[in-house]
N, C-alpha and C positions, 0 to 999 in steps of 0.2 A: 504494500500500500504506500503510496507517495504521499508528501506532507503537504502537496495542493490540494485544493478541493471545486470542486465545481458547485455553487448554488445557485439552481433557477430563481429569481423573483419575481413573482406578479407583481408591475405597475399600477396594476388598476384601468379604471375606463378613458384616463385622459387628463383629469382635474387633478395634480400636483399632490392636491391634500388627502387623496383617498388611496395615498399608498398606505402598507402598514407599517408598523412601528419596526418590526420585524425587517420589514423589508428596509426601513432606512437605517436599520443597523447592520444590516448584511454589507448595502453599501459603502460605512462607513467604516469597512473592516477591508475591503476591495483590492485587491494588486490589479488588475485587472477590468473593465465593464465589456462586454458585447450587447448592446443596444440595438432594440427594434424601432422603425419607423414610425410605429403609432405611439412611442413612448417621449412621453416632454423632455426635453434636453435640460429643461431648469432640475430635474431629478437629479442627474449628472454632476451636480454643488453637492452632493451630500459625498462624492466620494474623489475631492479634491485631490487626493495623492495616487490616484487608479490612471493606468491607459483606459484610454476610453476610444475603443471601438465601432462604427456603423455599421451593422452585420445586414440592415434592413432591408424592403422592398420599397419602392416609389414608384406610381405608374407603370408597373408591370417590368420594373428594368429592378434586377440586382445586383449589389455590391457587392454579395458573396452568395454562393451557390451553397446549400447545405452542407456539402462535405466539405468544403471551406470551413464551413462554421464549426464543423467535427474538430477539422485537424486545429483551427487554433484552439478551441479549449482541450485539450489532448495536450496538445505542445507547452501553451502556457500552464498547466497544471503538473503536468509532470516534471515539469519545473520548478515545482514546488509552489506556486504562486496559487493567490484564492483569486480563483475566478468568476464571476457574476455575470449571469448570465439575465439579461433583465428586461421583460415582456412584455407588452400589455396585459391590461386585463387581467383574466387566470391562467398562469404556463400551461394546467391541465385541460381548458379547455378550446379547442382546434391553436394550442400555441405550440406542437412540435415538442415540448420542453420532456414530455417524456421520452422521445426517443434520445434527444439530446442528453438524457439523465443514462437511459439504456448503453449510448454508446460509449460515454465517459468510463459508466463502470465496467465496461469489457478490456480496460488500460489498467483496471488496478485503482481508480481513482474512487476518492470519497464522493459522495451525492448530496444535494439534498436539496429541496424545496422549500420555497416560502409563498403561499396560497397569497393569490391576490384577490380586491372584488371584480368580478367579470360585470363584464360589460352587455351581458344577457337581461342582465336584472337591474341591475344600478343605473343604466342608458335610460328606460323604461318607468324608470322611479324617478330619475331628473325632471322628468316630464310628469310627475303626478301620475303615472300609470303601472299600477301594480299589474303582477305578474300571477299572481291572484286574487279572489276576492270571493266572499261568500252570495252564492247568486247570481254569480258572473262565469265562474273558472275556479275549478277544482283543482288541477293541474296544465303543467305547461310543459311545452316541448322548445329545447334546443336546438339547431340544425344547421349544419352547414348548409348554406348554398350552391356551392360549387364544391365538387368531390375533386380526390387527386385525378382523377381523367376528365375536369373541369365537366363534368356534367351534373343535373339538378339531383339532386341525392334523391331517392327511392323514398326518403321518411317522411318527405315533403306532403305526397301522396295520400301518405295513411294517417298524417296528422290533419290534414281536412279535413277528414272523417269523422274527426273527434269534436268534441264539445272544448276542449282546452285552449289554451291563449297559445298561439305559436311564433315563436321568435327566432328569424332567419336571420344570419350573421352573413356574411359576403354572397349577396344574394341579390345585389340590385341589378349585376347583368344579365340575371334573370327573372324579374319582375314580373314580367308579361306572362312566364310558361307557371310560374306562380301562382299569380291569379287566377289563368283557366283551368287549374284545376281545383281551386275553391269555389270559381264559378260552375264546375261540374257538379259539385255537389249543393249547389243551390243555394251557395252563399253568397251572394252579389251583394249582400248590402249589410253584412259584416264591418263590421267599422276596421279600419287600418292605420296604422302611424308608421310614418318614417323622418327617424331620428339619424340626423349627419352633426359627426363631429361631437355627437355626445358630450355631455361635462365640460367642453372646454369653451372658450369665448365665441367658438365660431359654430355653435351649435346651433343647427337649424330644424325647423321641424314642418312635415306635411303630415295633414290630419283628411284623411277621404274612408273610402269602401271599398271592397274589393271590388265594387265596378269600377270604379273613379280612381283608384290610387294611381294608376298611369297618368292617366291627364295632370295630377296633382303634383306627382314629380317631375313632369315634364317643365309645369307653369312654374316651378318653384326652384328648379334648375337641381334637385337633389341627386347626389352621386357619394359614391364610399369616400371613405369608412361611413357607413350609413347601418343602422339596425331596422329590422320590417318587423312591424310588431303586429298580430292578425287576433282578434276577437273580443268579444263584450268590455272588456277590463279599459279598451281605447277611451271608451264615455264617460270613466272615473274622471280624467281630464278635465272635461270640459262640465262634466258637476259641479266640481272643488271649485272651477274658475264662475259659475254662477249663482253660487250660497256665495264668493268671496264680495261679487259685485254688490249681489241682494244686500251685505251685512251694513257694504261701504254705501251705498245706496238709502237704507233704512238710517245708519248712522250720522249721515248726510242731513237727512228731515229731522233727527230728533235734537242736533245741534242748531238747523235755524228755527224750530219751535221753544227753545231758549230763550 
C-alpha cells in the first residue's frame, strides 16, 4: 500500500456553500486537485498549497480523456501524494468517481469518498420543488439521459408509467424523444421544469407541460447543465409563490387600514 491516497469529493450542485465540511477539509489537506467542469473554481481557495488540475469537459471537447485521468491519479498517488479528486454534485451519482475509486485501488492505493448533495434533489429544491410530497409523488426516479452509447436510456420509458416525479440529468439533447413518450402515455399536461445552471447566479428556469416544454425551452433559450424535472410536485412552485403574494398582498391592506 502507498502513503498516497486518492479521495473522490462531491462539490455539490454548483452554489460554493453547499459543499460539505468534509469535503472542504479533504481539500485542505490536498497535494494534488483534479477538477471537473461543473465544479466552481472559487472551491479551489480552500486548497491553496494543491496543483490544481482541469480534468473537465466543455462543449463536448476534452482536456483529458478518462485514462488520462486514471494515469494521473495512479502516478501522483503513488507518489505518495493525496490526491482529490473533486466532482460535482455526488461522485456516486453518473460522476465516474466509482470506477475512478475501482481503478486506483487495483495500484495498491488507498480510497475513499466524500458524498456530496447531488444535484437531482437540491437543483429541484432551489426552485421550491420537492422531489416528493404527500398527494403528489411517493417516489422519484433518477436517470441519465444519455447512456455511454449516447442513447435515451431504456428507464426513461418505464418511469412514465409510473405515478413518481422523474428527474432527467443530461437529457436536454433529448427532450423531444422524452416527451413523446410521456405523451404516449397520456400525459400531455403533466407539468414540467427545466432548471439550467442550478444554484448558481446564472440559474434559469422554464416552467410548461409535457406538451409545451419544447416550445418553453426553445422561447427561453434553455440548454445544459440543465435538470428536466416531470410530474405533480412542479405546482408546489408556483403554490409557495401564491400564498407568498396572497400574504404580501393581505399584509399590504392591513398596513394602509392603519
Amino acid at each position: 500500500m502507498y502513503s498516497g491516497k486518492l479521495t473522490v469529493v462531491g462539490a455539490g450542485p454548483g452554489d460554493v456553500d453547499l459543499i460539505t465540511l468534509k469535503g472542504v477539509k479533504a481539500l485542505q489537506t490536498a497535494d494534488v486537485v483534479l477538477y471537473d467542469a461543473l465544479v466552481s473554481t472559487e472551491l479551489l481557495e480552500y486548497a491553496p498549497n494543491a496543483e490544481k488540475i482541469f480534468v473537465g469537459k466543455r462543449k463536448g471537447c476534452y482536456s483529458y480523456q478518462q485514462e488520462q485521468i486514471n494515469d494521473l491519479i495512479v502516478e501522483r498517488a503513488t507518489h505518495g501524494l493525496q490526491v482529490v479528486r473533486l466532482k460535482g454534485g455526488d461522485p456516486f451519482v453518473f460522476g465516474r468517481g466509482a470506477e475512478e475509486m475501482e481503478h486506483a485501488s487495483r495500484y495498491g492505493i488507498e480510497v475513499a469518498v466524500v458524498p456530496g448533495i447531488s444535484s437531482s434533489v437540491s437543483v429541484p429544491a432551489s426552485q421550491n420543488i420537492p422531489v416528493t410530497k404527500r398527494g403528489a409523488a411517493e417516489s422519484f426516479w433518477v436517470i441519465t439521459g444519455t447512456t455511454k452509447e449516447h442513447k435515451l436510456s431504456k428507464d426513461v420509458a418505464l418511469a412514465a408509467k409510473s405515478n413518481a416525479t422523474v428527474i432527467i440529468l443530461m437529457g436536454m439533447s433529448k427532450l423531444g424523444e422524452i416527451m413523446e413518450l410521456f405523451k404516449e402515455e397520456g400525459k400531455r399536461e403533466i407539468p414540467v421544469a427545466i432548471i439550467q445552471n442550478g444554484t448558481t447566479e446564472n440559474e434559469k428556469i422554464g416552467i410548461g407541460t409535457v406538451a409545451s416544454i419544447e416550445h418553453k425551452a426553445k422561447e427561453q433559450q434553455l440548454s445544459n447543465p440543465a435538470i428536466i424535472v416531470i410530474g405533480e410536485v412542479v405546482n408546489h412552485r408556483q403554490t409557495v409563490l401564491d400564498i407568498q403574494n396572497e400574504y404580501q398582498h393581505q399584509g399590504k391592506k392591513l398596513l394602509e387600514n392603519i
